[in-house]
C-alpha positions in Angstrom: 61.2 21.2 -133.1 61.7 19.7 -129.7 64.5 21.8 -127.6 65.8 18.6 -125.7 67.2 17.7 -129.1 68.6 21.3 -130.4 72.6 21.4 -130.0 72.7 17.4 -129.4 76.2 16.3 -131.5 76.0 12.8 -132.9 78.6 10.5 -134.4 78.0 8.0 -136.9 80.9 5.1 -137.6 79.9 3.2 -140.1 81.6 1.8 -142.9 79.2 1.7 -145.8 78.8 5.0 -147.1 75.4 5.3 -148.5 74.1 4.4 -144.7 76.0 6.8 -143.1 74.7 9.7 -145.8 71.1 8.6 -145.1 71.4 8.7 -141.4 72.7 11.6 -141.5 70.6 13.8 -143.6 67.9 12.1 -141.8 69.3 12.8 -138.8 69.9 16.4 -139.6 66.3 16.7 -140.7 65.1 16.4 -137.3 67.2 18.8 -135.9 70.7 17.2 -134.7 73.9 18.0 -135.3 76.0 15.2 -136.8 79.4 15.3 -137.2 81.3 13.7 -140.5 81.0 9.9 -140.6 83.8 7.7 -139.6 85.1 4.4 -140.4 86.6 2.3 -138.3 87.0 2.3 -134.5 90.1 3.7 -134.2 89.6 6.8 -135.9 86.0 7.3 -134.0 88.2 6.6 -130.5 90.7 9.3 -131.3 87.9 11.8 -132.4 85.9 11.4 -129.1 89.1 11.9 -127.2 88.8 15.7 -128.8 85.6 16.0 -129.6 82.3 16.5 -127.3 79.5 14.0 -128.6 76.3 13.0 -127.0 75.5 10.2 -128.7 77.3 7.7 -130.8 75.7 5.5 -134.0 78.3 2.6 -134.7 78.1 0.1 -137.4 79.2 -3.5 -135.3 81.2 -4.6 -138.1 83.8 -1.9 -138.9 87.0 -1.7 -140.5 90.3 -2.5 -138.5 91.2 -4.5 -135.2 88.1 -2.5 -133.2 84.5 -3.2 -134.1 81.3 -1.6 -132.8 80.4 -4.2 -130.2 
């Protein structure tokens, strides 16, 4: 397993669930660390305020007023 990518915390915002559970056991498979999936933009703003991620997968369409673009 590479080392750059051990401890790396990912997000995924998407709002269809079998994508987010694919990503994310694929994900997980190559060694990251992903945190629950999220919805909508609102909710993934207000976990990054408290959260530390280093990277962030978002769908562009999401749920609510704030999409992924």
């Amino acid at each position: 397993m590479n080392n750059s990518i051990i401890n790396k915390k990912l997000l995924i915002v998407e709002k269809t669930p079998f994508l987010s559970i694919h990503l994310k056991q694929n994900l997980e498979v190559k060694g990251y660390s992903v945190f629950d999936n999220i919805k909508s933009g609102k909710q993934a703003i207000a976990f990054s305020e408290k959260n530390a991620i280093d990277l962030l997968i978002i769908d562009v369409e999401l749920e609510g007023d704030i999409d992924g673009i």
